[in-house]
N, CA, C and O atoms as CSV, one atom per row, in Angstrom:
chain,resi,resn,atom,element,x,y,z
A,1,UNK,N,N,0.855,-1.159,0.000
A,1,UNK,CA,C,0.000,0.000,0.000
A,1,UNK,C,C,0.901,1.222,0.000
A,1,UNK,O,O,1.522,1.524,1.019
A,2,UNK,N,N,1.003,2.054,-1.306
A,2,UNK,CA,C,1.619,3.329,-1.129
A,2,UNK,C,C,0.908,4.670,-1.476
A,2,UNK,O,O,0.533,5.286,-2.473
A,3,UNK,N,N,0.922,4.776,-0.315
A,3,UNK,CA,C,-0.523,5.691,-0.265
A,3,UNK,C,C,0.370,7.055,1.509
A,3,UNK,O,O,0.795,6.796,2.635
A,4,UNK,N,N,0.197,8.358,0.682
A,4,UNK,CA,C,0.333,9.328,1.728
A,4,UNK,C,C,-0.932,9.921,2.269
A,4,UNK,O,O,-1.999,9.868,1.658
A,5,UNK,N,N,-0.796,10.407,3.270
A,5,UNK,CA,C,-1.929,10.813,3.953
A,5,UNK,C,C,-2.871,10.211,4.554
A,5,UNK,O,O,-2.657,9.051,4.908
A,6,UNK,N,N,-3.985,10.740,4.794
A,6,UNK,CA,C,-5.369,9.715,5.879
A,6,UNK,C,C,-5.395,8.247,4.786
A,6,UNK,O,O,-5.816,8.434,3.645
A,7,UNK,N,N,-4.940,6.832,5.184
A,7,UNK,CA,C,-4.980,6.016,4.284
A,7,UNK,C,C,-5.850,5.102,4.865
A,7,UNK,O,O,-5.727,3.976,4.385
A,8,UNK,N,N,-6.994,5.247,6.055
A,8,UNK,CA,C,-8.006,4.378,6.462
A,8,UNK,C,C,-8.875,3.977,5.679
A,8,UNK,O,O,-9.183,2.786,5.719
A,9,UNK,N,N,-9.554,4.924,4.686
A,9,UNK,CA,C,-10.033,3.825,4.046
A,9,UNK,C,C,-9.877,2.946,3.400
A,9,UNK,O,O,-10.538,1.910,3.480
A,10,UNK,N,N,-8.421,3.286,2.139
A,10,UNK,CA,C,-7.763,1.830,1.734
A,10,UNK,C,C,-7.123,0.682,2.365
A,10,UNK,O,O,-6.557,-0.331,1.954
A,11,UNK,N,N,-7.454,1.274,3.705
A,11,UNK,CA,C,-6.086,-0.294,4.656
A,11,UNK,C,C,-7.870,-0.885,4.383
A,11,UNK,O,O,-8.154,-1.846,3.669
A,12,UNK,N,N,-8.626,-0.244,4.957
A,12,UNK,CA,C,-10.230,-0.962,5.200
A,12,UNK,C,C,-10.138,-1.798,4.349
A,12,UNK,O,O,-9.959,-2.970,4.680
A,13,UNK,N,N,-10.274,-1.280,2.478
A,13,UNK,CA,C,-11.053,-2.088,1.726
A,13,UNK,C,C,-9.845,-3.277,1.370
A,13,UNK,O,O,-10.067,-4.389,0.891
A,14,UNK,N,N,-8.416,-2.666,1.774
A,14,UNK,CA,C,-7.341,-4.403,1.489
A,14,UNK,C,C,-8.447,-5.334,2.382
A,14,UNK,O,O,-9.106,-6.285,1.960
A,15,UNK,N,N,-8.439,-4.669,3.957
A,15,UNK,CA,C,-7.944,-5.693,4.557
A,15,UNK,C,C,-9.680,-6.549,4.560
A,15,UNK,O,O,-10.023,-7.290,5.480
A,16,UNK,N,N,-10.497,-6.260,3.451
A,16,UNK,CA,C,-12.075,-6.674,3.069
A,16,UNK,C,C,-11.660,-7.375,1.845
A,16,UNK,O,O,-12.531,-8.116,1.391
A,17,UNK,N,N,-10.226,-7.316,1.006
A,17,UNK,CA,C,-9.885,-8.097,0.247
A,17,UNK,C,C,-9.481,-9.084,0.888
A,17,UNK,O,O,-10.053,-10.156,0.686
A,18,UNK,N,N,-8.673,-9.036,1.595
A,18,UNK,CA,C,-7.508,-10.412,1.893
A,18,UNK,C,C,-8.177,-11.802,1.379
A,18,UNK,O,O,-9.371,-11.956,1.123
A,19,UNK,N,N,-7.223,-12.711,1.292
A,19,UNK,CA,C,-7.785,-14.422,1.267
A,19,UNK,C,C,-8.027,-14.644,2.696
A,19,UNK,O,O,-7.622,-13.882,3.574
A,20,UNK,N,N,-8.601,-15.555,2.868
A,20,UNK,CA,C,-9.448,-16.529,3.996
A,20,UNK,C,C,-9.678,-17.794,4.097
A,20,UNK,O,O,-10.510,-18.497,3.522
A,21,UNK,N,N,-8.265,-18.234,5.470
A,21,UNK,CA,C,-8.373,-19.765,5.202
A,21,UNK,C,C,-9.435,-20.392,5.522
A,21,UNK,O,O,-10.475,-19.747,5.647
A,22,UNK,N,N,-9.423,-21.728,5.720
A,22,UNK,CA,C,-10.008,-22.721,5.968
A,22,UNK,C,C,-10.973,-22.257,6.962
A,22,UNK,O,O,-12.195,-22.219,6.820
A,23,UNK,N,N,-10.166,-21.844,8.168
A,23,UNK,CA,C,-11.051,-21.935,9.237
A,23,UNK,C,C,-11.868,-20.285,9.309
A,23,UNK,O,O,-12.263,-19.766,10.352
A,24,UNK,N,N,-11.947,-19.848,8.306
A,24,UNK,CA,C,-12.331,-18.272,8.209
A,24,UNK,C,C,-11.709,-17.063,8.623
A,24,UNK,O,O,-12.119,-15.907,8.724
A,25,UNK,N,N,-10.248,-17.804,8.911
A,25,UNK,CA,C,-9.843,-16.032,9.411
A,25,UNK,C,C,-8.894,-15.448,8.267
A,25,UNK,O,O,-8.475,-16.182,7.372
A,26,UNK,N,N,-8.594,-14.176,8.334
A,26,UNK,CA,C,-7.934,-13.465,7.149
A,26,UNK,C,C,-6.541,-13.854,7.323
A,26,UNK,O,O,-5.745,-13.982,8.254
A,27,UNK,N,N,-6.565,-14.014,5.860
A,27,UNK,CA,C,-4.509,-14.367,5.939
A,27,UNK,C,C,-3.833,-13.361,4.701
A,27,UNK,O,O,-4.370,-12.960,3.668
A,28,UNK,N,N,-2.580,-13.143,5.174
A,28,UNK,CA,C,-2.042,-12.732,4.256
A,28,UNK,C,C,-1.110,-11.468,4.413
A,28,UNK,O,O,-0.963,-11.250,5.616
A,29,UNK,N,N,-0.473,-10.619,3.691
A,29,UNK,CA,C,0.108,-9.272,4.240
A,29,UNK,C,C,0.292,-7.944,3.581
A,29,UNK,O,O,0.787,-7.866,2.456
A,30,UNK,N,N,-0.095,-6.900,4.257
A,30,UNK,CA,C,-0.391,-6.097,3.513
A,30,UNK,C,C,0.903,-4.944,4.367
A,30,UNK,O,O,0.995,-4.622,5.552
A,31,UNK,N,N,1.915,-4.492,2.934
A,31,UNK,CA,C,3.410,-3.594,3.048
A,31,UNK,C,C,2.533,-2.111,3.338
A,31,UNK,O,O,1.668,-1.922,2.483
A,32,UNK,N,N,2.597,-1.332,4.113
A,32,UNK,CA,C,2.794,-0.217,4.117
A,32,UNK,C,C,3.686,0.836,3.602
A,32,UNK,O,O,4.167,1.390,4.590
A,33,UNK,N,N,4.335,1.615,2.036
A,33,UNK,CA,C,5.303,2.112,2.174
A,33,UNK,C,C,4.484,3.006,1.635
A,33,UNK,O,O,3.510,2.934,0.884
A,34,UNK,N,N,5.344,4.275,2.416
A,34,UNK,CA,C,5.115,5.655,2.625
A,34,UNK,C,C,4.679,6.210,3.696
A,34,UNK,O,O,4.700,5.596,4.764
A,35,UNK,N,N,4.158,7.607,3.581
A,35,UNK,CA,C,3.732,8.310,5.038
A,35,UNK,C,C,2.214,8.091,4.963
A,35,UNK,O,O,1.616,9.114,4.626
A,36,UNK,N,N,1.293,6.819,5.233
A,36,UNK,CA,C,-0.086,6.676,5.303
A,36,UNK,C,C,0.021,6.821,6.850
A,36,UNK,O,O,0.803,6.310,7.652
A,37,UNK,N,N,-1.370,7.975,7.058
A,37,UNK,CA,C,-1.934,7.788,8.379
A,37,UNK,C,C,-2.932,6.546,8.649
A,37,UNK,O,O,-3.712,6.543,7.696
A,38,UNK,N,N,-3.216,5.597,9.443
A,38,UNK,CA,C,-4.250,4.667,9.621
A,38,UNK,C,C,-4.626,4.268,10.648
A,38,UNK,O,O,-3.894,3.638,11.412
A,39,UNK,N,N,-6.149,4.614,10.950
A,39,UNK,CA,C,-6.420,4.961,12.119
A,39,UNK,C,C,-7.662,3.145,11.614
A,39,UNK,O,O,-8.514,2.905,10.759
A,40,UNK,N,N,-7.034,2.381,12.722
A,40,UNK,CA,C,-7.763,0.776,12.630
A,40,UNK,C,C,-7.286,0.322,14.269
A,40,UNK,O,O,-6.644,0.836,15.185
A,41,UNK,N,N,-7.878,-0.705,14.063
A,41,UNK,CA,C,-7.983,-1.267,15.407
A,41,UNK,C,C,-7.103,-2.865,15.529
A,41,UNK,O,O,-7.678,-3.928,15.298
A,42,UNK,N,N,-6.199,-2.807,15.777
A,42,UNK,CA,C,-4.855,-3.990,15.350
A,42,UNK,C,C,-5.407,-4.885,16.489
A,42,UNK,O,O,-6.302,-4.688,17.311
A,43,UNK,N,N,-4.595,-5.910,16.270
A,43,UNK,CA,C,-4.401,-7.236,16.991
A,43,UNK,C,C,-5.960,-8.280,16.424
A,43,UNK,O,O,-6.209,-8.694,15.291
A,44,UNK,N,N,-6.604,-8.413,17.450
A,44,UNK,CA,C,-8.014,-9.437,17.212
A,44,UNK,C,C,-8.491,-8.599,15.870
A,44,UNK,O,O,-8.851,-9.351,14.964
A,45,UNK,N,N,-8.576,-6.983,15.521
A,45,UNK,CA,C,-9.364,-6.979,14.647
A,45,UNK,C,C,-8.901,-7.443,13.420
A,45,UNK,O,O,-9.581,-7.539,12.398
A,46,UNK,N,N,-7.697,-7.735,13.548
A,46,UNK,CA,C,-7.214,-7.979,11.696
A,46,UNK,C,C,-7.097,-9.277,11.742
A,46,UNK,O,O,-6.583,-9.747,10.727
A,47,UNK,N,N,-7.560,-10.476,13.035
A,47,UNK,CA,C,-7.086,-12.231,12.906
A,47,UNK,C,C,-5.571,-12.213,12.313
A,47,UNK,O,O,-4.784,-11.386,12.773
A,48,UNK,N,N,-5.167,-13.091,11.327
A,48,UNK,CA,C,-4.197,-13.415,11.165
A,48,UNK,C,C,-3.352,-12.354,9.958
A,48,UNK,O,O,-2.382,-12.915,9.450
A,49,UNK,N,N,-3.617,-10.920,9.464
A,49,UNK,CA,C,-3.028,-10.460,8.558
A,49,UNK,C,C,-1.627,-9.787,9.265
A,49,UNK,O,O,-1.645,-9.169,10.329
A,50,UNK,N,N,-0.681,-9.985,8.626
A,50,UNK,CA,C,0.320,-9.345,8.492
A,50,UNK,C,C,0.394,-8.026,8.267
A,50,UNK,O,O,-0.052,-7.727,7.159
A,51,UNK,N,N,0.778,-7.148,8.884
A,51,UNK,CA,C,0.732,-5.805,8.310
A,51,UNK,C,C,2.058,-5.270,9.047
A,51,UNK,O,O,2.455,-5.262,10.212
A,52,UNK,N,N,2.565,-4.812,7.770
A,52,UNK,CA,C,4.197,-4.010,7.964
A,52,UNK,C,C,4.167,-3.036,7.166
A,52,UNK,O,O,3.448,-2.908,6.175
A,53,UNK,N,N,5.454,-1.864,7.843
A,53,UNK,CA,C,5.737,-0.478,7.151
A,53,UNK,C,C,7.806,-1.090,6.862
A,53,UNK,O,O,8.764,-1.676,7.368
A,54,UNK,N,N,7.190,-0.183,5.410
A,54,UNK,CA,C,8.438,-0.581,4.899
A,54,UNK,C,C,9.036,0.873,4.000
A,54,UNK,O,O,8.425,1.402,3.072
A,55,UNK,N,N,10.076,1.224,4.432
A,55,UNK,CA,C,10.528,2.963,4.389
A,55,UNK,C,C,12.152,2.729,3.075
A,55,UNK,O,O,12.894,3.612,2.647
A,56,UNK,N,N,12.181,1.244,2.795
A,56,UNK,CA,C,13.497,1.097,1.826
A,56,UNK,C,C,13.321,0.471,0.788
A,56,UNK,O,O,12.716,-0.527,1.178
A,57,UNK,N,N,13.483,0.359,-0.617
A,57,UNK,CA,C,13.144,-0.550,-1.199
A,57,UNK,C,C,14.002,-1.966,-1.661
A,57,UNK,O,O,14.069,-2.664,-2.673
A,58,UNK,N,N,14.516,-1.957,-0.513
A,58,UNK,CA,C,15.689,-2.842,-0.457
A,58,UNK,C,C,16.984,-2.924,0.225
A,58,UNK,O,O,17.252,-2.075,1.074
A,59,UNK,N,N,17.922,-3.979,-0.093
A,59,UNK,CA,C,19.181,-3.899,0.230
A,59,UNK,C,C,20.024,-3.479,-1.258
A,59,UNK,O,O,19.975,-3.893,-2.416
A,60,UNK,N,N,20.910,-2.287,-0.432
A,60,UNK,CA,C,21.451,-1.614,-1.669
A,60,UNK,C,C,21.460,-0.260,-2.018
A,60,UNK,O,O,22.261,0.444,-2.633
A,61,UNK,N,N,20.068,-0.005,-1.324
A,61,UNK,CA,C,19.719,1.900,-1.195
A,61,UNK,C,C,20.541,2.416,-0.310
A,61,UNK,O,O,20.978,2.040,0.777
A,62,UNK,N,N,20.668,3.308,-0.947
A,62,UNK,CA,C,21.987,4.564,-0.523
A,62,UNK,C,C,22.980,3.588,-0.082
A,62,UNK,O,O,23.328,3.403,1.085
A,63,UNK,N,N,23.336,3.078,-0.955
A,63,UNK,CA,C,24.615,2.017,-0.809
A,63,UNK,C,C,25.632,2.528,-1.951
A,63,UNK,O,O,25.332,2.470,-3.143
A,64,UNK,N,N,27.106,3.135,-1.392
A,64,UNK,CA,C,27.417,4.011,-2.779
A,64,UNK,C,C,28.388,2.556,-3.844
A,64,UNK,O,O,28.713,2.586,-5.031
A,65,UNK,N,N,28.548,1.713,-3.053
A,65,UNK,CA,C,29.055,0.749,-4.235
A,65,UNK,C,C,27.826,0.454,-4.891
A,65,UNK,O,O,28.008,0.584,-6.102
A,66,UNK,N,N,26.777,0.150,-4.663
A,66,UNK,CA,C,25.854,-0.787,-4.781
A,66,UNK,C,C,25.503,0.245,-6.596
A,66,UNK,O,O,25.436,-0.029,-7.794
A,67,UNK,N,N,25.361,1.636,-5.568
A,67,UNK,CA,C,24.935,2.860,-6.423
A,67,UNK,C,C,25.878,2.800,-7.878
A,67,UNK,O,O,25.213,3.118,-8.864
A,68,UNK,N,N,27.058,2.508,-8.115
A,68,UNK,CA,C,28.009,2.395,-8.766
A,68,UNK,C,C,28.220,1.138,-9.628
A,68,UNK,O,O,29.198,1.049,-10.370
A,69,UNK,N,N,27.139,0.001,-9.507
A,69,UNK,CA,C,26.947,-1.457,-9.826
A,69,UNK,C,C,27.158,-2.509,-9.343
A,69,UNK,O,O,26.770,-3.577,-9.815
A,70,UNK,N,N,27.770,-2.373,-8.385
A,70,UNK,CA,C,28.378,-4.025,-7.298
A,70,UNK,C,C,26.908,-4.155,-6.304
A,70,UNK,O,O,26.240,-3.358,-5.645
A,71,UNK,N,N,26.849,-5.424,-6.568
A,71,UNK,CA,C,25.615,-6.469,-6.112
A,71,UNK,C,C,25.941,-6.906,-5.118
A,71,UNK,O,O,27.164,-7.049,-5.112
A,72,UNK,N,N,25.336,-7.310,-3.934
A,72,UNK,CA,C,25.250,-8.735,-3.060
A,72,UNK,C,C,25.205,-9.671,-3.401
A,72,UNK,O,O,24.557,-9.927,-4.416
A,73,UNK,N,N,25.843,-10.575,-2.742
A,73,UNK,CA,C,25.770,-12.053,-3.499
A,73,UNK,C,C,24.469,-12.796,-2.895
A,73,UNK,O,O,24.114,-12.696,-1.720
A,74,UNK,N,N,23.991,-13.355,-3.624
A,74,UNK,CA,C,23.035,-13.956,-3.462
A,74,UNK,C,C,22.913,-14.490,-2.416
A,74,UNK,O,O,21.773,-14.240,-2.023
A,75,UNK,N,N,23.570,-15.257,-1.526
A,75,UNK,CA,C,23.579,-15.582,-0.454
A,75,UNK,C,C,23.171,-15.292,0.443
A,75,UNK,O,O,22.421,-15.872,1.228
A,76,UNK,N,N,23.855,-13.845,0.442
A,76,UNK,CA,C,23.706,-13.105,1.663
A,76,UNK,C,C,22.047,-12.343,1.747
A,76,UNK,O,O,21.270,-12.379,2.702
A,77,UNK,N,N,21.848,-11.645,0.343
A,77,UNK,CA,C,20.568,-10.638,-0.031
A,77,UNK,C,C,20.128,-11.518,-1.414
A,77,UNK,O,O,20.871,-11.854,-2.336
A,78,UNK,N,N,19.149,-11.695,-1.307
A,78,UNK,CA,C,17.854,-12.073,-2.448
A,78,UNK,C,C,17.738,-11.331,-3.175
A,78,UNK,O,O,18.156,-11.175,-4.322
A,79,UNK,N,N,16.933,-10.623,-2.313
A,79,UNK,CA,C,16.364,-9.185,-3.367
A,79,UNK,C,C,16.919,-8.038,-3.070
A,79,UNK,O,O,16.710,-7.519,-1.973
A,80,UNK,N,N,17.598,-7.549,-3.868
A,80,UNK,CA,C,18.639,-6.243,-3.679
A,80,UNK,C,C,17.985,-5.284,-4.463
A,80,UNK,O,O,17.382,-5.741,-5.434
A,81,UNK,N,N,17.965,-4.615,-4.368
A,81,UNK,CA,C,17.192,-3.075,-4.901
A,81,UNK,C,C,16.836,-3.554,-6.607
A,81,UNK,O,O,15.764,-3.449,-7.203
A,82,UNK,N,N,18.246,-4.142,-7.139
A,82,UNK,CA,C,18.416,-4.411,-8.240
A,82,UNK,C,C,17.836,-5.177,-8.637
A,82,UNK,O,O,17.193,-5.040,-9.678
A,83,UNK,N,N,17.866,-6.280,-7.922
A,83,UNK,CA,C,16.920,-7.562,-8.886
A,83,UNK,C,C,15.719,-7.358,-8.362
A,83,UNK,O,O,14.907,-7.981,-9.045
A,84,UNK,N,N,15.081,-6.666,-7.288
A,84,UNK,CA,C,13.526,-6.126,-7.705
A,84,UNK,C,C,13.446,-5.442,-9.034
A,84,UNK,O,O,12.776,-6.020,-9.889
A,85,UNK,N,N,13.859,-4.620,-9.264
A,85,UNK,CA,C,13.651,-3.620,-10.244
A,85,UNK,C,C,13.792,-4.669,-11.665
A,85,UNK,O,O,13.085,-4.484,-12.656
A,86,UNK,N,N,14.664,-5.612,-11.590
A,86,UNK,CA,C,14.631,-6.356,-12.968
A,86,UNK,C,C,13.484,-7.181,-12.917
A,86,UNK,O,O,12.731,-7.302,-13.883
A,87,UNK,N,N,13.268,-7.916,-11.528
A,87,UNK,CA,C,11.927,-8.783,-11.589
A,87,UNK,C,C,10.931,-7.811,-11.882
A,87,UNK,O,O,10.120,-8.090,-12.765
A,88,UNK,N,N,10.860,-6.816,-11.347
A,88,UNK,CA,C,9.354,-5.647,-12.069
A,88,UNK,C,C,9.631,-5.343,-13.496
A,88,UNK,O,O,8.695,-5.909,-14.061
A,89,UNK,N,N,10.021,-5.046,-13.988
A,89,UNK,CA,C,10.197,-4.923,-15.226
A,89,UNK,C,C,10.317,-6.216,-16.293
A,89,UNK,O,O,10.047,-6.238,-17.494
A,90,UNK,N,N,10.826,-7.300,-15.407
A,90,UNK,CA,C,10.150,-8.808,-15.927
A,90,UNK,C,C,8.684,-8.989,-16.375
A,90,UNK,O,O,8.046,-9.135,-17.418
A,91,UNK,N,N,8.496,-8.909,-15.143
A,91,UNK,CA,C,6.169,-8.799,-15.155
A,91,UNK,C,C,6.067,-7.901,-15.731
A,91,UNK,O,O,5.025,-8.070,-16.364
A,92,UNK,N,N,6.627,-6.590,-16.078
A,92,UNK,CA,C,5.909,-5.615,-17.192
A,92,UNK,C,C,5.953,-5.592,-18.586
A,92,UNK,O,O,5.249,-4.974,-19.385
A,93,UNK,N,N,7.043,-6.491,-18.787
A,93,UNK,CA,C,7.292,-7.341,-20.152
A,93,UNK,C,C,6.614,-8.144,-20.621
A,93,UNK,O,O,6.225,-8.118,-21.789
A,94,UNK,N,N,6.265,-9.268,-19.543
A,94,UNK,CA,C,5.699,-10.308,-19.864
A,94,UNK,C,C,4.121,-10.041,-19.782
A,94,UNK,O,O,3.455,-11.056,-19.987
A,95,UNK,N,N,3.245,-8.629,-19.468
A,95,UNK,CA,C,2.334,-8.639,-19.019
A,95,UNK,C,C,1.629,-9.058,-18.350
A,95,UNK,O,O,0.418,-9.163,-18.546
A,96,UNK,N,N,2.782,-9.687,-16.563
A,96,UNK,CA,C,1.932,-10.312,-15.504
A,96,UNK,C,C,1.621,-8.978,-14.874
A,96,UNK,O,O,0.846,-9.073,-13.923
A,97,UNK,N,N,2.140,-7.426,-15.242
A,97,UNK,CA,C,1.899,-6.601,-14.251
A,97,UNK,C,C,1.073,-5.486,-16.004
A,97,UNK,O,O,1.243,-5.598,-17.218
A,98,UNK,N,N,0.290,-4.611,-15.184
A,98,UNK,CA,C,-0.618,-3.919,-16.261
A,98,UNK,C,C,-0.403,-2.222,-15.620
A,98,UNK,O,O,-0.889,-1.626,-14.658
A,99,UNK,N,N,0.377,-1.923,-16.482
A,99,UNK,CA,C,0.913,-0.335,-15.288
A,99,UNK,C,C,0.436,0.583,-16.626
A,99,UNK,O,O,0.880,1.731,-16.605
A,100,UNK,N,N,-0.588,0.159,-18.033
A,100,UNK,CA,C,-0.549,1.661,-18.354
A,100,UNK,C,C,-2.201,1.822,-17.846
A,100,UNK,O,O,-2.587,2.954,-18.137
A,101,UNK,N,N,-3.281,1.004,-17.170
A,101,UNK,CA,C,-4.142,1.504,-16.593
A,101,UNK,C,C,-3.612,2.296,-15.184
A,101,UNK,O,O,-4.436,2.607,-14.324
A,102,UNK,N,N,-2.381,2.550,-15.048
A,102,UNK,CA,C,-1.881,3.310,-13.694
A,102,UNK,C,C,-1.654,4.602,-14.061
A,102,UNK,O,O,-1.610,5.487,-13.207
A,103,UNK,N,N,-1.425,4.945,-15.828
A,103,UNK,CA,C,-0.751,6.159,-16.186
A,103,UNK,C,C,-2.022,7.212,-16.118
A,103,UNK,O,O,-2.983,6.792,-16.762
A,104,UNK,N,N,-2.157,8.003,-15.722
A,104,UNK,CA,C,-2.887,9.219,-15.706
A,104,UNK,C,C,-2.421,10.564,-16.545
A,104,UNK,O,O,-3.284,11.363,-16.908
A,105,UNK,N,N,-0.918,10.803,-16.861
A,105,UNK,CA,C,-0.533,11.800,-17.541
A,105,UNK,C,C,1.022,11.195,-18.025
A,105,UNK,O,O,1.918,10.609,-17.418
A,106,UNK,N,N,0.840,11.661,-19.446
A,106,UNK,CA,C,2.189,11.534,-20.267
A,106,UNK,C,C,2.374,12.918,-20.635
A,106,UNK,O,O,1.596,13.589,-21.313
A,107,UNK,N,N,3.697,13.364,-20.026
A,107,UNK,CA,C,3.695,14.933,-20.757
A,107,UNK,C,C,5.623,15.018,-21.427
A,107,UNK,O,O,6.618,14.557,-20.868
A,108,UNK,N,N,5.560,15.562,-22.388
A,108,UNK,CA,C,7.133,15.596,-22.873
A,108,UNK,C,C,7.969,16.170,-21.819
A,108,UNK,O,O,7.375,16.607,-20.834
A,109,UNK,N,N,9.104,16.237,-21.850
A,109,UNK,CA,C,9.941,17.173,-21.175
A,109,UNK,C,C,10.143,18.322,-21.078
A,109,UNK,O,O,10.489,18.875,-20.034
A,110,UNK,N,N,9.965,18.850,-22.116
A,110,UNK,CA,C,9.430,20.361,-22.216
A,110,UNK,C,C,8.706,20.893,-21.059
A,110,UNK,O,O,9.043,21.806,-20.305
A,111,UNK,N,N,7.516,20.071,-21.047
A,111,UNK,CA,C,6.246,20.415,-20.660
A,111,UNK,C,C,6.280,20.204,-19.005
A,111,UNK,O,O,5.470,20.618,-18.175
A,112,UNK,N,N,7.441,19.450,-18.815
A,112,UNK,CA,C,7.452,19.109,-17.543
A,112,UNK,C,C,7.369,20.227,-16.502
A,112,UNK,O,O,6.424,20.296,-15.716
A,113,UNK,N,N,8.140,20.892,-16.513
A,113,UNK,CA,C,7.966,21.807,-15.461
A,113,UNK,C,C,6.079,22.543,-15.398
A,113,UNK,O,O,5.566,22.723,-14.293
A,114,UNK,N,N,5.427,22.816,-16.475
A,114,UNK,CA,C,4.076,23.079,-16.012
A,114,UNK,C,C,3.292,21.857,-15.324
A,114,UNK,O,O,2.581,21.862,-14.320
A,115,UNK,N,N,3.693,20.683,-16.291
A,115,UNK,CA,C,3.137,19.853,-15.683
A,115,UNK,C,C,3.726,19.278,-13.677
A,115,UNK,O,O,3.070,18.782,-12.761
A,116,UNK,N,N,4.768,19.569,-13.754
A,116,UNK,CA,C,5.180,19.634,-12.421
A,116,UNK,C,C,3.946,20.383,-11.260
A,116,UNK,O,O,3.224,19.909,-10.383
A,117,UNK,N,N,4.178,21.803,-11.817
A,117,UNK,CA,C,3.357,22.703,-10.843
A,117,UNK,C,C,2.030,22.428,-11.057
A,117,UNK,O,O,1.307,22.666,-10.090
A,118,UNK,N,N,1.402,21.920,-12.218
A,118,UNK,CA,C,-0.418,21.181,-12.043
A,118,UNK,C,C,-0.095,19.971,-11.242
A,118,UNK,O,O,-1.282,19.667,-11.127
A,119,UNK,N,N,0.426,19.163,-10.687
A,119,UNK,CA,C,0.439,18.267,-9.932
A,119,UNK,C,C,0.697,18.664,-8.618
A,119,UNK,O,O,0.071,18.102,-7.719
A,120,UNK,N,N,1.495,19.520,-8.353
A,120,UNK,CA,C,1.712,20.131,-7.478
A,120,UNK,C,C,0.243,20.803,-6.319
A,120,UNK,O,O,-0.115,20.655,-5.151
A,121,UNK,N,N,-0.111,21.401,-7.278
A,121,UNK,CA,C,-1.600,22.064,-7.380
A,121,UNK,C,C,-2.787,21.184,-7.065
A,121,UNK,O,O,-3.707,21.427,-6.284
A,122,UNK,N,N,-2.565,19.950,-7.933
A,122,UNK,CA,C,-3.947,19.111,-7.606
A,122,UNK,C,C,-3.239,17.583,-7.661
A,122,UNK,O,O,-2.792,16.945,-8.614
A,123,UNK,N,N,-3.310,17.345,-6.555
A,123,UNK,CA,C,-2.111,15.676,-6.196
A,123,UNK,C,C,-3.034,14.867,-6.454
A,123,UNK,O,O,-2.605,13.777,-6.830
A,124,UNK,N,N,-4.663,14.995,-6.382
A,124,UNK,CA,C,-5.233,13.902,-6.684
A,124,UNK,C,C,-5.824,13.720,-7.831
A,124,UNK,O,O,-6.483,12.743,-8.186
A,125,UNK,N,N,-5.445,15.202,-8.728
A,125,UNK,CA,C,-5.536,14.165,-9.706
A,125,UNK,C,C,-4.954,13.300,-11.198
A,125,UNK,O,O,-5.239,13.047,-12.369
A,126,UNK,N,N,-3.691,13.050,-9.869
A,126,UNK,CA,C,-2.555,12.465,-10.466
A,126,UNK,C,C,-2.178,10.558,-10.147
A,126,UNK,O,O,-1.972,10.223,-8.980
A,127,UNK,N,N,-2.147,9.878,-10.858
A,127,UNK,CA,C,-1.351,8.445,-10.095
A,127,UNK,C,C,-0.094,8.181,-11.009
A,127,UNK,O,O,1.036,8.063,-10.535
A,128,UNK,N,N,-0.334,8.111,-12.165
A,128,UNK,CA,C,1.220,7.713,-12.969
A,128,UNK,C,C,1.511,8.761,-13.713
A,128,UNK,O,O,0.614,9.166,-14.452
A,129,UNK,N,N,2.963,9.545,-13.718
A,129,UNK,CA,C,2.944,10.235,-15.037
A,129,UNK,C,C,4.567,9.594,-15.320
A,129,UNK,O,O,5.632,9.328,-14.764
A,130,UNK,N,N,3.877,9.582,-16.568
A,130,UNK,CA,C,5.647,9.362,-17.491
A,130,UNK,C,C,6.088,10.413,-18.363
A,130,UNK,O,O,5.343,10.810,-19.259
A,131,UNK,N,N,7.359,10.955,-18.166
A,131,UNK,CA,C,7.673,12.164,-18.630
A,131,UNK,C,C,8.742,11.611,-20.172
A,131,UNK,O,O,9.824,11.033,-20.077
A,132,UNK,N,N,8.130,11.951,-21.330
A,132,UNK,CA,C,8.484,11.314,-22.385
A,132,UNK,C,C,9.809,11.995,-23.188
A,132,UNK,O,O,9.933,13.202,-23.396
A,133,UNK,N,N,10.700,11.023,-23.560
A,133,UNK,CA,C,11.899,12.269,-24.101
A,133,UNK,C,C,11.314,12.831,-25.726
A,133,UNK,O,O,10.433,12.385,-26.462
A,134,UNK,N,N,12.247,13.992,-25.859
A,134,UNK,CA,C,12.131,14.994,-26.923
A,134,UNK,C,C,11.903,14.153,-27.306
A,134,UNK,O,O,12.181,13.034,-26.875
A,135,UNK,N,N,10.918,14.641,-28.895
A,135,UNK,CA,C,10.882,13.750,-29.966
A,135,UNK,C,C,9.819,12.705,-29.905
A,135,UNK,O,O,9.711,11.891,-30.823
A,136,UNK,N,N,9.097,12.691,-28.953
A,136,UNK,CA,C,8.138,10.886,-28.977
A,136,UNK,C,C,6.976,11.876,-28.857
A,136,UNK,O,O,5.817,11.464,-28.803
């Protein structure tokens, strides 16, 4: 869930998604990253969901070798900043992930800076923008 600000009603409607085992209680886990406020009632009310805040997107951030191309070895780190970013871009290849119903605004580079300050101006009504180079 990356979501800033009052984020109670979307923790609500995850946690009205989750799966549900066998014996009826909710399973599963739902990431918190970013600054969401969420005002819920933890422990018995969520049964068995997982719920964590997560402020890094990995091992590797602000890592200045890492920043420079040197990896962890597998061993040690799985998922290093890096091979998330290749596994996401895996699923966006292969179309297990669907990110242009996420795009809301494509604006050139040019244009960026107005388009900067209209987002600025109205945050909601923004979710993806891709800022396109000269020429496209």
């Amino acid at each position: 869930m990356a979501f800033g600000g009052d984020g109670t009603a979307a923790f609500k409607m995850l946690v009205g998604l989750m799966k549900r085992a066998p014996d009826t209680h909710q399973m599963g886990r739902i990431v918190i990253v970013g600054g969401a406020k969420i005002d819920h009632g933890f422990a018995a009310a969520l049964g068995n969901l997982d719920v964590r805040s997560a402020a890094r997107t990995g091992p590797g951030y602000h890592d200045d070798d890492w920043e420079l191309g040197q990896d962890y070895p597998a061993v040690f780190v799985q998922w290093t900043t890096n091979r998330n970013m290749e596994e996401c871009l895996a699923f966006i290849d292969s179309g297990s992930i669907l990110v242009d119903p996420l795009i809301t605004h494509r604006v050139s580079l040019a244009d960026a800076p107005d388009a900067c300050e209209a987002l600025i101006q109205t945050p909601n009504e923004a979710l993806g923008v891709v800022v396109l180079p000269q020429g496209s």
